[in-house]
Each structure stands twice: as C-alpha cells, then as structure tokens.
C-alpha positions as CSV (number, residue, x, y, z in Angstrom):
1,X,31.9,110.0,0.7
2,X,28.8,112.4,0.6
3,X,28.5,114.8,-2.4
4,X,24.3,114.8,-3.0
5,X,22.0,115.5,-0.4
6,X,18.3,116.5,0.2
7,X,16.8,119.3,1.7
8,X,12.9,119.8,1.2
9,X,11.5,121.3,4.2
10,X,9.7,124.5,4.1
11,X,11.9,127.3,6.0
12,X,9.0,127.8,8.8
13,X,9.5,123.8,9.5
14,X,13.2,124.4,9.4
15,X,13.0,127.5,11.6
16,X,11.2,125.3,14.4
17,X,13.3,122.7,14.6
18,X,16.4,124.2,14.4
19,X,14.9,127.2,17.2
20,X,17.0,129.8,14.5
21,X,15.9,132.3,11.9
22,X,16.5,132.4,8.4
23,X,18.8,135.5,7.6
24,X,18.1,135.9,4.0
25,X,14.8,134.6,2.8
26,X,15.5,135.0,-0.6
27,X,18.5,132.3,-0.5
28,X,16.3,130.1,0.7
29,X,14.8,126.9,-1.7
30,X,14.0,123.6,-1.1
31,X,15.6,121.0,-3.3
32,X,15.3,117.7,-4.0
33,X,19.1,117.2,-5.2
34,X,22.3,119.3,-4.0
35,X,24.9,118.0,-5.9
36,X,27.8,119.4,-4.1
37,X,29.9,119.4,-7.4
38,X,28.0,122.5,-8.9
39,X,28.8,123.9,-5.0
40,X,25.4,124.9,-3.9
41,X,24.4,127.2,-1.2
42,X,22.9,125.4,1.8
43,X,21.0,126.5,5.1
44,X,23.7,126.0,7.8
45,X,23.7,127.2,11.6
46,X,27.6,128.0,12.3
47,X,29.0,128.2,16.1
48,X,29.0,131.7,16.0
49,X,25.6,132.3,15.9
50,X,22.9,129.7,16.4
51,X,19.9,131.7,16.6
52,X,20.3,132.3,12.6
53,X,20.2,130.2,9.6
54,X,22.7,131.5,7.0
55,X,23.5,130.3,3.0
56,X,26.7,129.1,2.4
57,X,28.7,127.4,-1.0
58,X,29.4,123.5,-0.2
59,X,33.2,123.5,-0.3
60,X,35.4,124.6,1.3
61,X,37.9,127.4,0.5
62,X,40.5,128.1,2.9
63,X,41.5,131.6,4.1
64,X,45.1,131.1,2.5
65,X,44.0,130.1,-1.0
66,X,44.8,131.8,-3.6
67,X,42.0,131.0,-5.8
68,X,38.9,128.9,-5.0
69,X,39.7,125.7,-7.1
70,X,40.2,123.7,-4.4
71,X,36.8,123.9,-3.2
72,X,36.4,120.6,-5.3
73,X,38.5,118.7,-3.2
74,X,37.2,120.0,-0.3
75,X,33.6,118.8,0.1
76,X,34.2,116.4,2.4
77,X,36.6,115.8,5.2
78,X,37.8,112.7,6.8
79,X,37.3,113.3,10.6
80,X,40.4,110.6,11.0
81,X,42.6,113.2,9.8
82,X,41.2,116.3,9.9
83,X,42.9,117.7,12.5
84,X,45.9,117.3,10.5
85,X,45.0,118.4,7.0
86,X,46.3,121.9,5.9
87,X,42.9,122.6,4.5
88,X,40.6,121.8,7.5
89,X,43.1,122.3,10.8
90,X,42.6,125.6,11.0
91,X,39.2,125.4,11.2
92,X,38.4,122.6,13.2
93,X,36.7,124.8,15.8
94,X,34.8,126.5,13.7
95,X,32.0,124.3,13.2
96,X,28.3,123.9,12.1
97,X,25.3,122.2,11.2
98,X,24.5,121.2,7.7
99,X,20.9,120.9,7.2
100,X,19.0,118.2,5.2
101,X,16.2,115.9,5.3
102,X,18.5,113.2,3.5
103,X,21.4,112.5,1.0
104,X,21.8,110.1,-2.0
105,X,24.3,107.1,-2.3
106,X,25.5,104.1,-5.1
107,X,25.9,101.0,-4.6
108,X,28.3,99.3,-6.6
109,X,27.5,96.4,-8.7
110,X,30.8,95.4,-9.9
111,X,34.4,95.7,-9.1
112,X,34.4,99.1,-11.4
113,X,31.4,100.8,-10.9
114,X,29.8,100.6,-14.2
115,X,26.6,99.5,-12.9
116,X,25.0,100.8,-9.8
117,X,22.2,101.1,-7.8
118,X,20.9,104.7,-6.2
119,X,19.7,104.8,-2.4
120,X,18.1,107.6,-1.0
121,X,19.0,107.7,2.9
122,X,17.5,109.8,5.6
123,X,16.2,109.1,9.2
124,X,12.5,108.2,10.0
125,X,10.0,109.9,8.7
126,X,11.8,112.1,7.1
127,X,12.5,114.2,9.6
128,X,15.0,116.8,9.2
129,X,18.4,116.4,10.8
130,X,22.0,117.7,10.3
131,X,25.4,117.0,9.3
132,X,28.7,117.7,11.1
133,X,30.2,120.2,9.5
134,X,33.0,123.1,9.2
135,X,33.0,126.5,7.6
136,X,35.6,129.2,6.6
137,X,35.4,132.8,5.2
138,X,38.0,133.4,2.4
139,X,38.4,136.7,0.7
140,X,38.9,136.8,-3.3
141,X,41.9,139.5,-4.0
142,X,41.4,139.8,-7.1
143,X,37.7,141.6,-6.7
144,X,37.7,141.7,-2.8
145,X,34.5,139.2,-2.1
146,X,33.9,137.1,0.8
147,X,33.3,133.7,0.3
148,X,31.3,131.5,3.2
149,X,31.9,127.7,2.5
150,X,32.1,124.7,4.2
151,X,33.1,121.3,4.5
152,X,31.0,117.8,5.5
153,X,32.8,115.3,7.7
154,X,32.7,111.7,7.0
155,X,33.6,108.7,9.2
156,X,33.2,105.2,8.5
157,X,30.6,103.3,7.4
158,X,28.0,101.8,9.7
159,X,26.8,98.4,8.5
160,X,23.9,99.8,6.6
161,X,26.0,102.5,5.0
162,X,29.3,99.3,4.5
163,X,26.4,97.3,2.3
164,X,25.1,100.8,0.5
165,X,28.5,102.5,0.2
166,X,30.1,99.3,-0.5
167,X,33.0,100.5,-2.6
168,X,34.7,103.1,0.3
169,X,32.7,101.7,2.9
170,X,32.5,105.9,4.2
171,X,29.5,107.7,5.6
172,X,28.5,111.1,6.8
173,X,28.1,112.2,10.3
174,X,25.1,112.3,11.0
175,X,24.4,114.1,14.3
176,X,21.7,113.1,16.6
177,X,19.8,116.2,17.8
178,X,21.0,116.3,21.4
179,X,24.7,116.0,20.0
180,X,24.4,119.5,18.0
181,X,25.3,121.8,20.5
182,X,28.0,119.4,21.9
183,X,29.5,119.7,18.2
184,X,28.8,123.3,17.9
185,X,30.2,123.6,21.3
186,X,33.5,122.6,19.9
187,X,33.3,119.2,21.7
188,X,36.2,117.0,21.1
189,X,36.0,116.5,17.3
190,X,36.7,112.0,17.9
191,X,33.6,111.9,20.0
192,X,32.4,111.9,16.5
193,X,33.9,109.5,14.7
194,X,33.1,105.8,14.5
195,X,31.4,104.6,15.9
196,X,28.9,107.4,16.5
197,X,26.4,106.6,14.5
198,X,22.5,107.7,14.0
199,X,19.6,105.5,12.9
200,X,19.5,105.9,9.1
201,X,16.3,104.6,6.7
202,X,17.7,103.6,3.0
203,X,15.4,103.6,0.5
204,X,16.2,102.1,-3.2
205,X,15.4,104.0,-6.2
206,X,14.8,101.9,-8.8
207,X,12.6,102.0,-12.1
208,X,8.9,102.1,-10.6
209,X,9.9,103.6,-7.2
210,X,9.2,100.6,-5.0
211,X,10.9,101.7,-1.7
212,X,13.2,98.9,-0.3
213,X,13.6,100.0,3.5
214,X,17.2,99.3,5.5
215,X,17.4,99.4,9.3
C-alpha cells in the first residue's frame, strides 16, 4: 500500500504541467514527506473542475459517516474491489489526480518486518506525475463543516514494486500523463488495474545516500 509520498515542485511548475490554477495559494507547500497518517492536505485536480488545483485531507470520509474516524482506513483503496466497498462505491465516478513528484516504500528484511530498507520511488527525472485517485465531501453535524478528502488506489505490484514492496506485493497507480483525462473522464475504472503500469525509478535510502537506481 501507499501512505508517504513526495511533493516538492514549486506551484508555477505544478501549474504548467497540470494546465490548472492553484485556488488557494496559501494551502500550498512543498514537502518532502506526506505521511498520510497525520491526513495531510494535498494539491489534487478533481473531475469537476480541471482547470483548478484545490487542497484536500488524504483519507477519505464518506458522506454517510458519522464521524471522520474512518478516514484511517481509508487512504487507500484496492481498485480490485473498489466498486464494491461501501466506503468507495459511491464515489467511483468521482475521481481525481493526486499530485506528487514521488512516494516512499520498505522493503522487508525478514519474515516480520523488524528490519527494513526505505526506497524512494518516482519516474525519471523527477518529474512530477499523478496518482489515481477519488474524493468525497462529507459534512460534520455536529459543527456543520465540509470536509474534502480522498482516497489513493492501489493495484498490484509491478516487478520493481513485487521486489521493493515485497511483503504485499501492492503498488499505486500511477497514471501516465495521457491516461489523466481518460481517468478523470470516468473511464472504466479496470483499465486501470494491473497490469497498467508506468515506468518507475527506485532509489535506496541508506546511511550515506548512495542512490541505488531500479528500472
């Protein structure tokens, strides 16, 4: 699965590529780790409007929760069985582009986990790129606020990520650029899954840095 990613453009380079405007510049920060656990707010572009780049939490919450706990176990969503999930079917159409210039990943060492090694992944020269991706709008009732969230969808691993993410064997989608508007066009969602696939560059983080490069 996918809970830590990377995002350390500069919104004018984001802006370009994306051909979308930031809506709120003061939301706006690059970062260098987005753990998805503290449920940051991240430049998206949603199906509704692509010409602007809005902030919203990682995690979904959705509209018929009663309280926003579950946005932990929403994070990521299986595209094998998301159509079918009460917490994602609803919203299967309503889809957007998670943007990053990378994400981080463990292999494990042993059979438990207790010793690992970090990889930082991205595509070449990293370039910014997006994730598949699906958001909601849930209303609090006790104070009457509007929550924008969303959800990352993961597939299975291709054989870089199956050596890296050795203990699920799951990846992210990662969408190729001239996929995005098929996915924001609400294309079928299993044109996705595996084994669509992008070219990813792995990089090893280890003690004195020394990149170790995956193709």
């Amino acid at each position: 699965m996918c809970f830590h990613t990377i995002q350390n453009k500069l919104s004018k380079q984001i802006e370009k590529r994306f051909k979308a405007t930031i809506s709120d510049e003061s939301l706006f920060a690059t970062s260098e780790h987005n753990n998805g656990f503290t449920f940051p707010k991240t430049p998206i572009i949603t199906n509704k409007n692509l010409e602007s780049i809005e902030h919203y939490n990682w995690g979904l919450i959705p509209s018929w929760a009663k309280d926003d706990q579950i946005k932990a176990m929403t994070l990521n969503a299986r595209i094998e069985t998301v159509a079918d999930k009460p917490s994602f079917k609803d919203v299967i159409n309503q889809r957007c582009l998670i943007i990053a210039t990378g994400f981080y990943e463990w292999q494990w060492l042993d059979a438990k986990g207790n010793h690992k090694v970090k990889y930082q992944i991205g595509i070449e020269n990293d370039a910014l790129f997006s994730f598949a991706g699906l958001y909601s709008h849930w209303t609090d009732t006790r104070t009457g606020e509007i929550k924008n969230t969303y959800t990352m969808l993961t597939t299975a691993a291709n054989p870089l990520m199956a050596e890296i993410h050795n203990h699920k064997k799951r990846m992210p989608i990662i969408l190729q650029q001239e996929d995005e508007h098929r996915w924001l066009n609400n294309a079928s969602i299993q044109d996705f899954a595996y084994p669509y696939e992008a070219d990813l560059v792995a990089r090893k983080i280890d003690n004195d840095l020394a990149p170790l490069l995956l193709f």
